[in-house]
DOBAMAR-99197 format. One line per 4 residues: for each residue z, x, y of N, C-alpha, C, CB. Coordinates in steps of 0.1 Angstrom, whole numbers. Each point is the difference from the previous one (the first is absolute). Glycine has a CB too. Layout:
# DOBAMAR-99197
Z,X,Y,Z,X,Y,Z,X,Y,Z,X,Y | ...
This chain:
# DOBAMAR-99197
-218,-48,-276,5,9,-11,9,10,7,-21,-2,-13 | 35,6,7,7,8,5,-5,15,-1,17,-18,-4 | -10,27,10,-5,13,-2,12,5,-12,-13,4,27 | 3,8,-36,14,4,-9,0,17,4,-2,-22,-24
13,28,22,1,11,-4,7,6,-11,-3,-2,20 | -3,8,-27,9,3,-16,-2,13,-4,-2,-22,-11 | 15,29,10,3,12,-1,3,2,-17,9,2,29 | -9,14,-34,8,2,-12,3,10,-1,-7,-13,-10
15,16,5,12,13,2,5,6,-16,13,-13,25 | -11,24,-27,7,3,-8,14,9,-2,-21,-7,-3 | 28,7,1,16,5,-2,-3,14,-4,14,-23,-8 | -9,35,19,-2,12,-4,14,9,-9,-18,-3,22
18,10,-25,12,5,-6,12,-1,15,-17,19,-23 | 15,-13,31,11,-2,13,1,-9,6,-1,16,3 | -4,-31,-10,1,-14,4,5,-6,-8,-14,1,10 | 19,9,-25,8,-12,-8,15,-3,7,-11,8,-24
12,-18,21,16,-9,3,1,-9,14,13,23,-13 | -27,-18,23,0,-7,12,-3,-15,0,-6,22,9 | 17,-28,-6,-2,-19,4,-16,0,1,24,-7,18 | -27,-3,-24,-16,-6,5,0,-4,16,-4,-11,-26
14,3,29,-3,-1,18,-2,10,4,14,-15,6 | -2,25,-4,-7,17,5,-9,6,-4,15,4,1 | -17,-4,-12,-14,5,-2,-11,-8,4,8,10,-17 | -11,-19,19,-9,-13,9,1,4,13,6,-21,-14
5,23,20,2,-1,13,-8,17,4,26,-21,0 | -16,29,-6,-12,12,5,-14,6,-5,19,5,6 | -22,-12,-13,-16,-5,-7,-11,-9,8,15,-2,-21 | -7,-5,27,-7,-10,7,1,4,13,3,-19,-15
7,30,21,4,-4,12,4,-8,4,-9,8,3 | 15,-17,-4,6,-10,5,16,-2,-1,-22,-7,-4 | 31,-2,10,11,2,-1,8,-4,-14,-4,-1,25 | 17,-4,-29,4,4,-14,-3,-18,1,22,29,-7
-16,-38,17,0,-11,-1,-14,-7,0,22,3,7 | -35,5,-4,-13,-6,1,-1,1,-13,-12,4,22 | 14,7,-29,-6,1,-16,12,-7,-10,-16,26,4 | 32,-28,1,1,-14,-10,-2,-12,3,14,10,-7
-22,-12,19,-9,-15,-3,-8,-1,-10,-2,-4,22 | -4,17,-19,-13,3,-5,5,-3,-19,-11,21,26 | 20,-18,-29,5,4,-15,10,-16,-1,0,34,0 | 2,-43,6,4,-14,3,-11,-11,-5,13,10,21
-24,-6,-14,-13,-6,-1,-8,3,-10,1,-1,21 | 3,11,-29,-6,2,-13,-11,7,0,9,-18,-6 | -13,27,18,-7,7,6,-5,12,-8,12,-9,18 | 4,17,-21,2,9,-9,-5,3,-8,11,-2,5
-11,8,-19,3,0,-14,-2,17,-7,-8,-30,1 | 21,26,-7,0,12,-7,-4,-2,-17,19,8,20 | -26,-2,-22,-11,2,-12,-2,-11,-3,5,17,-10 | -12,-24,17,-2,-14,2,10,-10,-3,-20,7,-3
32,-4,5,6,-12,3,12,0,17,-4,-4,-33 | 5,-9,35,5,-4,12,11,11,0,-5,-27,2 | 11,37,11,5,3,2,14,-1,5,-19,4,-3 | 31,-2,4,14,1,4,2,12,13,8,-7,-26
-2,-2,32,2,13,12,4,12,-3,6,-14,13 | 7,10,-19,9,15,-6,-5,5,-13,21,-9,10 | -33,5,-11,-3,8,-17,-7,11,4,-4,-20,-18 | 13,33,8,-4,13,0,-6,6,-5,12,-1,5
-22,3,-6,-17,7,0,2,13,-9,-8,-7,28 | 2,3,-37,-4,11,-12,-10,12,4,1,-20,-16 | -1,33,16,-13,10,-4,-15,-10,-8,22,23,-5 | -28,-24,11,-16,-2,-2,1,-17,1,-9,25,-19
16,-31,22,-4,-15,0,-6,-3,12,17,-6,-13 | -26,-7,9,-10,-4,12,4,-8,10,-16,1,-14 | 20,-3,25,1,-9,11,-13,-5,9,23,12,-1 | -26,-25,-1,-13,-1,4,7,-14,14,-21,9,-29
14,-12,38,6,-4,11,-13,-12,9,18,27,-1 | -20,-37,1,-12,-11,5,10,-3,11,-17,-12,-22 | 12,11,34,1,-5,14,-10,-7,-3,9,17,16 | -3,-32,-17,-8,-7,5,5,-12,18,-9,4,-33
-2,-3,39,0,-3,17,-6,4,7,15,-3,-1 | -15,-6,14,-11,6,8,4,15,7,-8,-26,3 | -5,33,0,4,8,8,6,16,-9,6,-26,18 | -4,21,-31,10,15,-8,-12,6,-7,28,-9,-6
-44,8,5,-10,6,-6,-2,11,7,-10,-17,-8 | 8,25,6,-3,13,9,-13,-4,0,16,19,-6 | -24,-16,18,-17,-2,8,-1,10,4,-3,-20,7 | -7,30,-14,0,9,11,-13,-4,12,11,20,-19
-5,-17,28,-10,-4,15,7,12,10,-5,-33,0 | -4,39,7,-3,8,8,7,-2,12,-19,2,-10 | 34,6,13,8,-2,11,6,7,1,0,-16,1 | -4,23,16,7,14,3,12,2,1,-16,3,9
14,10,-15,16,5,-2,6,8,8,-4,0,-19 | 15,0,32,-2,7,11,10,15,-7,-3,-26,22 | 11,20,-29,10,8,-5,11,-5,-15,-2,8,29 | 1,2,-35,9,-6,-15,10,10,-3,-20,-13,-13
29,9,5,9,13,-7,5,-5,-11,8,10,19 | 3,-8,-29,8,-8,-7,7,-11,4,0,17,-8 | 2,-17,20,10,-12,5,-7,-14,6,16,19,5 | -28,-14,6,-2,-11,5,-17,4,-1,24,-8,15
-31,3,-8,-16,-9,-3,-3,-5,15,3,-10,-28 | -8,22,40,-6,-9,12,-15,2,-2,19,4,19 | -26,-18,-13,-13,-7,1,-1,-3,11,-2,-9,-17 | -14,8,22,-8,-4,9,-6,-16,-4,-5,27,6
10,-40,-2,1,-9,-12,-15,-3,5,29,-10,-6 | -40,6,2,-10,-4,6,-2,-9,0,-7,12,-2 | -3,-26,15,7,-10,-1,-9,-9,-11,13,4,24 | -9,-20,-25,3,-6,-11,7,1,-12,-15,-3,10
19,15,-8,7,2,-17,17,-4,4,-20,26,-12 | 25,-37,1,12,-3,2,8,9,-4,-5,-21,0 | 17,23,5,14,11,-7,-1,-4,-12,18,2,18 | -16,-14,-23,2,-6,-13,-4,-9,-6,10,8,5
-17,-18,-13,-6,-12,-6,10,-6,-4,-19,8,-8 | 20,-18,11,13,-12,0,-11,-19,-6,21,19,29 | -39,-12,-36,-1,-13,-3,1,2,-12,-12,-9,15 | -3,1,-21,6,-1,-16,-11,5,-8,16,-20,1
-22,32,11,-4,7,-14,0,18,8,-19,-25,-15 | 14,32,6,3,13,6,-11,7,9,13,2,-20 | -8,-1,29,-15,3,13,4,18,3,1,-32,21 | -9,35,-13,3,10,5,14,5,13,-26,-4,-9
32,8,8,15,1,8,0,15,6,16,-19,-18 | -7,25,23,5,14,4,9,1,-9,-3,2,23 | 15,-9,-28,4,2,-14,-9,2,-15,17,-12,13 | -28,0,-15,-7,7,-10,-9,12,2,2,-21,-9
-8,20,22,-3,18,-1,8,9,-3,-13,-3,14 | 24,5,-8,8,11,1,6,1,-15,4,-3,27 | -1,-13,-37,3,2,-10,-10,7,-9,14,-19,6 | -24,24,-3,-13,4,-10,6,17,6,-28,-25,-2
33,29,9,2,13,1,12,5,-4,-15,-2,15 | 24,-9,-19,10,10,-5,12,-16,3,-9,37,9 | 27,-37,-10,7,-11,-1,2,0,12,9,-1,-19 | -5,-8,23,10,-10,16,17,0,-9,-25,-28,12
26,22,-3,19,-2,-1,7,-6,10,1,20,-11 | 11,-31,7,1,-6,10,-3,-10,8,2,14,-4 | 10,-24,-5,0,-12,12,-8,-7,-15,-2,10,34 | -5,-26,-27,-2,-10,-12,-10,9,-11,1,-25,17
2,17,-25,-12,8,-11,-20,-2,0,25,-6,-17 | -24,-7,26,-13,-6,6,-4,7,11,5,-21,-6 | 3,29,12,-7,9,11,11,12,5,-17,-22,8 | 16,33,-22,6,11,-4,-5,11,16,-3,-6,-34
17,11,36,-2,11,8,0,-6,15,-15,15,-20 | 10,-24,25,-5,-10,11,11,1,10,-14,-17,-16 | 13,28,27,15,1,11,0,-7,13,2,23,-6 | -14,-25,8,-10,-9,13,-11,-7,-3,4,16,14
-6,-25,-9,-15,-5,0,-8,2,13,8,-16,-16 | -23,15,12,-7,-4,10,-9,-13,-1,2,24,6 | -6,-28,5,-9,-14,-9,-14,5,-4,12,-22,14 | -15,13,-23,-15,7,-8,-15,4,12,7,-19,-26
-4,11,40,-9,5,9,4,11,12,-9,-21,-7 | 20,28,0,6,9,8,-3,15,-8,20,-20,10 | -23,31,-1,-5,12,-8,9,7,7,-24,-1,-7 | 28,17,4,7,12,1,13,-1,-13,-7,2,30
14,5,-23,13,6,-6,12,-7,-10,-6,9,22 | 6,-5,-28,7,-11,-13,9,11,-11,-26,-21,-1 | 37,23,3,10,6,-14,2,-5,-11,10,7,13 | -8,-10,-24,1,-4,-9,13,11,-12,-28,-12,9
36,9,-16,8,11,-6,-5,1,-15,22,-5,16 | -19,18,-17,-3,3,-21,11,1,-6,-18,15,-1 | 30,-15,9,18,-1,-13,6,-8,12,8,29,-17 | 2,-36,7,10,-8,6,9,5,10,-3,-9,-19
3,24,16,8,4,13,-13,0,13,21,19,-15 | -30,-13,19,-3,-2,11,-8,-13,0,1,25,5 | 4,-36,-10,0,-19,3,7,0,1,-11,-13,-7 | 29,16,6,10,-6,10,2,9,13,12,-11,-20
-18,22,21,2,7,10,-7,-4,15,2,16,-19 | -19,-20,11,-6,-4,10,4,-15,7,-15,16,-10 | 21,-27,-2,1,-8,5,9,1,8,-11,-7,-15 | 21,12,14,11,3,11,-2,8,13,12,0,-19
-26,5,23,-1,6,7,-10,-12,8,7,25,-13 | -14,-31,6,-5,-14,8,9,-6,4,-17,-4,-10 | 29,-4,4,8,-6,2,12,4,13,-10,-7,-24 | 9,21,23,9,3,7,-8,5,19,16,7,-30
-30,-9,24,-6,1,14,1,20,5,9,-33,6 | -18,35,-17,0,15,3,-8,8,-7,21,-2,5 | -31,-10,-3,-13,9,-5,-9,-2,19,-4,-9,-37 | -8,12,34,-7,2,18,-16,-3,-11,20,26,24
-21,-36,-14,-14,-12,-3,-6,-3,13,12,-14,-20 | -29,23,18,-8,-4,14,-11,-3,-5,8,14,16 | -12,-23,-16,-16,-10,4,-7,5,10,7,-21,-6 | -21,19,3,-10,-2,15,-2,-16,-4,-18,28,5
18,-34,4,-7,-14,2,-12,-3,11,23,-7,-7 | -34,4,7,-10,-7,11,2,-13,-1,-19,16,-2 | 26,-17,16,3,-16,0,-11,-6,12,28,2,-6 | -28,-16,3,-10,-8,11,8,0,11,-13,-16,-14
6,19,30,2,2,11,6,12,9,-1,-20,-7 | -3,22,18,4,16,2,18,-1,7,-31,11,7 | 39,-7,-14,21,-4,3,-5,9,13,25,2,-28 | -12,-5,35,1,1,14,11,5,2,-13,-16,5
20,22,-14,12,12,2,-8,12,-12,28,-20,6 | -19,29,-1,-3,11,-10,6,2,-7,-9,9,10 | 24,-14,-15,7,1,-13,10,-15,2,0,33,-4 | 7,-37,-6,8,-11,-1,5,-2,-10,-10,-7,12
20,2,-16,13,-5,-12,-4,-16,0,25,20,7 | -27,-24,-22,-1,-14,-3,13,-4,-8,-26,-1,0 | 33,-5,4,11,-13,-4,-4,-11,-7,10,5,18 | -7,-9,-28,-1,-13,-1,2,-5,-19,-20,2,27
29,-10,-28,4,-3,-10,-10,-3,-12,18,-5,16 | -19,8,-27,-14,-2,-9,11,-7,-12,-23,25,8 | 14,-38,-14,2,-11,-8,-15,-5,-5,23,-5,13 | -22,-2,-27,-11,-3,-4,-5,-13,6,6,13,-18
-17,-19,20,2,-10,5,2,-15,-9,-11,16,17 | 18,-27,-13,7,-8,-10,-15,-11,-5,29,1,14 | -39,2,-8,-14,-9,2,-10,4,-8,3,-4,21 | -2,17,-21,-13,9,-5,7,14,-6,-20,-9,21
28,8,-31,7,11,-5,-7,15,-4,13,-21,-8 | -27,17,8,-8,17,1,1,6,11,-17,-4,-12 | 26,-1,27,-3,5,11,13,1,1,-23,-7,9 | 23,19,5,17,-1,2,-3,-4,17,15,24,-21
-2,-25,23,1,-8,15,11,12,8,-1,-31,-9 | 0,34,23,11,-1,9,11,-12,1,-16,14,11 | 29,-9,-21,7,-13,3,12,8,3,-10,-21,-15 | 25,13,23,8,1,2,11,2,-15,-11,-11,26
6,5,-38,8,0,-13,-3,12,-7,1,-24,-2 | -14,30,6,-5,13,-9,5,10,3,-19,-6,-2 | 18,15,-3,4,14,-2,-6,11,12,2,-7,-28 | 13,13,35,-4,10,11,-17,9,-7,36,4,10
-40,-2,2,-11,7,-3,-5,10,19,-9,-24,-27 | 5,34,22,0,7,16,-15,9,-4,34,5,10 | -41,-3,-1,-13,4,-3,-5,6,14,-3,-17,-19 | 1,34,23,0,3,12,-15,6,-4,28,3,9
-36,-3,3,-18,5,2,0,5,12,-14,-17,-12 | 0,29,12,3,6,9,-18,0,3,28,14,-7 | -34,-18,15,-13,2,3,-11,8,-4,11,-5,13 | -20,9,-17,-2,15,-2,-15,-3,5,17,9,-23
-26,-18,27,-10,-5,3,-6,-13,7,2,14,-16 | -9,-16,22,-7,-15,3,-12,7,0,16,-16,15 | -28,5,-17,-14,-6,3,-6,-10,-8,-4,20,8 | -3,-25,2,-9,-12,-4,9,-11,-5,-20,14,-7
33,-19,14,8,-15,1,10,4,-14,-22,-22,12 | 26,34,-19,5,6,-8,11,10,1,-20,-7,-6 | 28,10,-1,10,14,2,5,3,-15,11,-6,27 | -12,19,-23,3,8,-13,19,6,3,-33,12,-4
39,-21,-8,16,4,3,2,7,-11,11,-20,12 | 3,31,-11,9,2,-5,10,-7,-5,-7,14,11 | 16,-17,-24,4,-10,0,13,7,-14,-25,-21,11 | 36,19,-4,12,1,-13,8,-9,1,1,22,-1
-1,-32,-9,6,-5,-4,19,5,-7,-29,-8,0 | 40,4,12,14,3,0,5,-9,-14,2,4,29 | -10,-11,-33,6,-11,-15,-16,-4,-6,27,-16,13 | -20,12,-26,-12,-1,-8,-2,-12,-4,2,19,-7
-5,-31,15,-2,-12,-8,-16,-3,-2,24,-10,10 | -23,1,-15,-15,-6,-5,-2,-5,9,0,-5,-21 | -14,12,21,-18,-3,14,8,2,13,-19,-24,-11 | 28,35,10,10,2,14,-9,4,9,21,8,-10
-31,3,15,-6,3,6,-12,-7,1,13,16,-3 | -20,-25,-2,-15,-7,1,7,-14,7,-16,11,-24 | 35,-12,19,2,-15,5,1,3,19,19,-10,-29 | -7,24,29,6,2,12,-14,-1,10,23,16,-10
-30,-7,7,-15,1,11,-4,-10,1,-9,17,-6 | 9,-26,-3,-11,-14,2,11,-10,8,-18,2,-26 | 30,3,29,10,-6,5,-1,3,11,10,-1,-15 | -11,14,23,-2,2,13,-13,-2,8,16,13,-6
-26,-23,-1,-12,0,0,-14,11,-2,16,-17,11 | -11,30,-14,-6,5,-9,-2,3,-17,3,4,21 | -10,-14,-28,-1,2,-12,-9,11,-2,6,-22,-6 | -4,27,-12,-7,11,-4,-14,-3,-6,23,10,-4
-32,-4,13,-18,-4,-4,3,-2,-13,-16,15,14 | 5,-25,-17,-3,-9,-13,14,-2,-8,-25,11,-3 | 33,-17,11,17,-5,-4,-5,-18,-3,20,21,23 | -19,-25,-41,-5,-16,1,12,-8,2,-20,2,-16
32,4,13,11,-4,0,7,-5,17,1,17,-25 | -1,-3,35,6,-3,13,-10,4,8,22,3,-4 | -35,-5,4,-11,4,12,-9,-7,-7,4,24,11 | -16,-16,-14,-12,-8,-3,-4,13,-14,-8,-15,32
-1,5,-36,-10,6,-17,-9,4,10,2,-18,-25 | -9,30,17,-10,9,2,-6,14,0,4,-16,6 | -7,24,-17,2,9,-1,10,9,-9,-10,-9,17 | 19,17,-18,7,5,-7,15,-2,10,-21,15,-14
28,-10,10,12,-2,4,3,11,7,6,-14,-17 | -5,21,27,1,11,6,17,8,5,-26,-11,7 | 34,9,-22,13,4,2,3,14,-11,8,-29,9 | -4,35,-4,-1,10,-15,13,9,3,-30,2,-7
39,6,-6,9,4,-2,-1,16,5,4,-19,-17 | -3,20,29,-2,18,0,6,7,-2,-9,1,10 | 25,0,-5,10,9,-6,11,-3,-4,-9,12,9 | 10,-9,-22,15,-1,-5,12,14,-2,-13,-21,-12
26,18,13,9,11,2,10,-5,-5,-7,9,18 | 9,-4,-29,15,3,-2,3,8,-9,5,-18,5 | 12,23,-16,3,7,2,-1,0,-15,9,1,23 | -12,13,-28,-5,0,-16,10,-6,-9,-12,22,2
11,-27,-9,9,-7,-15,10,12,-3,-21,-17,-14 | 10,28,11,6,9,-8,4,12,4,-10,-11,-14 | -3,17,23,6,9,9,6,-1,12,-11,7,-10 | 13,-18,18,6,-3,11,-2,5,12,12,-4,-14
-21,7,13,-2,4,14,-9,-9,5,5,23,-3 | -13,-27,18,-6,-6,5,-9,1,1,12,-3,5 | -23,-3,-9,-16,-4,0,-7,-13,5,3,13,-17 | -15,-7,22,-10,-7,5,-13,-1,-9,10,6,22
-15,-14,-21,-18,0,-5,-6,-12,7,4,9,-26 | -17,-2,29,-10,-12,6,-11,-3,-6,6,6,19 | -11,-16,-19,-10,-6,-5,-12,0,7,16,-11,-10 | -31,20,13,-11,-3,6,-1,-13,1,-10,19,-8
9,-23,21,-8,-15,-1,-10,-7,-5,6,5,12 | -10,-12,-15,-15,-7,-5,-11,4,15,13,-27,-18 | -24,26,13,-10,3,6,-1,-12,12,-11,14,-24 | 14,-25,25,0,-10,10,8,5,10,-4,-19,-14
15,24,15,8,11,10,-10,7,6,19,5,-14 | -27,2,11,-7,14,3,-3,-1,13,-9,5,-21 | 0,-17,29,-3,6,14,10,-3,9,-22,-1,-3 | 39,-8,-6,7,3,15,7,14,0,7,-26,3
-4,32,-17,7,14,-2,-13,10,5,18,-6,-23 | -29,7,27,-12,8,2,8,6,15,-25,-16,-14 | 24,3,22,-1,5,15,14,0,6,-23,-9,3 | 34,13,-17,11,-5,5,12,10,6,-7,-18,-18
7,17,32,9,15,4,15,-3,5,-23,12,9 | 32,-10,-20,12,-3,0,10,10,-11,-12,-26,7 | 18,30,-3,15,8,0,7,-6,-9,2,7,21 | -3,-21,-20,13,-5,-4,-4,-4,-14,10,-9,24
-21,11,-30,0,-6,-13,-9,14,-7,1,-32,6 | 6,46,-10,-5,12,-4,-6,-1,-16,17,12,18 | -23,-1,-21,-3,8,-16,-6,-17,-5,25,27,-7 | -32,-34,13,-8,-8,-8,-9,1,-11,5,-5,17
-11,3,-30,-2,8,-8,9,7,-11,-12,-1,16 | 20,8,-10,4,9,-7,19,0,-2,-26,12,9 | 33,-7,-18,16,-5,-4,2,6,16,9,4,-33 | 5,-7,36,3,2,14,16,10,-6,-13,-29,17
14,38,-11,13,6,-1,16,-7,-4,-16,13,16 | 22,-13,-29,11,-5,0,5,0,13,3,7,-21 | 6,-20,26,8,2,10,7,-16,-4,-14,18,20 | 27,-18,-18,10,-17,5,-6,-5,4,18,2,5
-15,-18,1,-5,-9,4,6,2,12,-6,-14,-19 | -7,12,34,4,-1,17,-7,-7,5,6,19,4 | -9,-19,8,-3,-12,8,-18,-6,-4,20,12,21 | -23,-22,-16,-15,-3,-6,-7,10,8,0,-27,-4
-12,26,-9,-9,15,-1,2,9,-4,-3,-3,13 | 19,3,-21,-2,15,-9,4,9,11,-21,-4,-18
C-alpha cells in the first residue's frame, strides 16, 4: 500500500488572483515545479475539480491536494532535533531509520517524521528537502531544507565541497599510524550493484582519519570524508583492511554498525554565516569516549563554536 498525504486549503482574501502552482508551492513548501506535477497528475483540485497550473484562485475556494507515494505520509516518530529555524531542519538521525522510503508502501523515514512537523522543500518530490544522505544503519548528523532557497544553497555547498563532515568510526584492528588520507576511486560494482567497489572508472573520492583510540584488537577513528560518495567511508576502511564493526557489506555482520555522523558545518542558507552542530553519539560509543583523553576531537556533547573548515579535528 502506498503512503498518502492530503492536505486542504482555502483561498484567503490576500490570496485572491494567486496561480494555483504558487499557491501549492508555498502551501506545501515545496518548489513551483514539484506542485505542477503534482497539478499534472491530477493531484490537485480546485472545488473539486482537476486543476490548471495558471488558474487564478478565487476568495474562499477550496484547494484540496492527495500525495499519493511512498514515503510523502507524514509519521510522526520520535527523532532528535539538534536544531531548526525557517530554513533548514538538523537531526540526530537514529539508526535504522532510512532518510527516505523508496518501497511501495509508506514506512517510517526522517522525511516522514520531519514531514509531521511542519514542510521540506527541495529537490524530487519523493524525498522533499533531502541535501545528504546517510545510510539507514548510520546515526548522527543530517540537514535537511524547509524553502527552496536554502536546497539550492546547500546543495551547492555539498557540491562545491564546503561544508566540514566528521564521523567517529570503531573499526576492526588496532591502525598502526596515527592519522592518514585514503585515495581510491569509488564505482558501483558491475556484479553485485548494492555494493560499490574501489575501481579505477569510479569517481575521485579522498577520506582522511585520525586515531583517537585502540584496545582490545580495535581503534576508535576520527574520520572526514573530503567527497561524498556512496558507503565512501565503510568502503575506504574496509579497503585498508580496517572495516567498520558490524560492517555486512565490507567487514563482517554483527552487532550494530559503529559509524555515526558527529559534526556537521556549514554556512547558513539564510544568514550566512558559518555553523557547526554535533550530534551525541549512541550509547555503544560510550566506553571508548569515557576514557578518552584527546585535544583533538573537543565540546563532545555539546554545539561546538562557529568556526570555517581547518585541518582534521576541528
Amino acid at each position: 500500500m502506498q503512503g498518502m498525504r492530503s492536505d486542504r486549503f482555502f483561498v484567503a482574501e490576500e490570496e485572491a488572483g494567486e496561480r494555483v502552482d504558487r499557491f501549492l508551492a508555498r502551501k506545501l513548501g515545496v518548489s513551483r515545479s514539484v506542485a505542477q506535477r503534482l497539478i499534472r497528475d491530477g493531484a490537485a483540485l480546485v472545488q473539486g475539480k482537476p486543476a490548471e497550473p495558471a488558474k487564478r484562485l478565487r476568495c474562499g475556494e477550496e484547494v484540496v491536494v492527495r500525495w499519493t507515494g511512498p514515503g510523502l505520509a507524514p509519521t510522526p516518530f520520535p527523532i532528535p532535533i539538534i536544531y531548526e529555524d525557517e530554513a533548514i531542519v538538523v537531526v540526530n538521525k537514529p539508526r535504522g531509520l532510512p532518510v527516505h522510503f523508496a518501497g511501495a508502501s509508506a514506512k517510517p523515514s526522517v522525511v516522514s517524521a520531519l514531514l509531521a512537523r511542519g514542510p521540506l522543500a527541495g529537490g524530487p518530490a519523493e524525498r522533499p528537502g533531502v541535501v545528504h544522505r546517510l545510510d539507514a544503519a548510520v546515526t548522527g548528523a543530517m540537514v535537511l531544507a524547509r524553502t527552496e532557497e536554502a536546497y539550492r544553497s546547500l546543495v551547492q555547498q555539498f557540491k562545491e565541497r564546503k561544508v566540514l563532515k566528521e564521523y567517529l568510526a570503531v573499526v576492526e584492528g588496532e591502525v598502526d599510524v596515527e592519522e592518514g588520507v585514503i585515495k581510491g576511486r569509488i564505482g558501483r560494482d558491475p556484479h553485485e550493484p548494492w555494493r560499490m567497489n574501489v575501481r579505477d572508472l569510479g569517481k575521485e573520492a579522498v577520506t582522511e582519519f585520525l586515531v583517537l583510540a585502540r584496545k582490545r584488537g580495535k581503534s576508535l577513528l576520527l574520520v572526514r570524508p573530503k567527497t561524498g560518495r556512496t558507503h565512501q567511508i565503510r568502503l575506504h576502511l574496509g579497503a585498508i583492511g580496517h572495516p567498520v564493526v558490524g560492517d555486512p557489506l565490507y567487514g563482517r555482520a554483527g552487532g550494530p554498525l559503529l559509524l555515526h555522523a558527529l559534526r556537521l558545518g556549514f554556512f547558513h542558507p539564510s544568514a550566512g554565516d558559518w555553523q557547526e552542530f554535533l550530534a551525541p553519539p549512541p550509547p555503544e560509543f560510550s566506553s571508548w569516549l569515557a576514557g578518552l583523553n584527546s585535544t583533538r576531537l573537543p565540546h563532545i556533547g555539546n554545539q561546538s563554536p562557529p568556526n570555517k573548515p581547518k585541518g582534521l579535528g576541528g
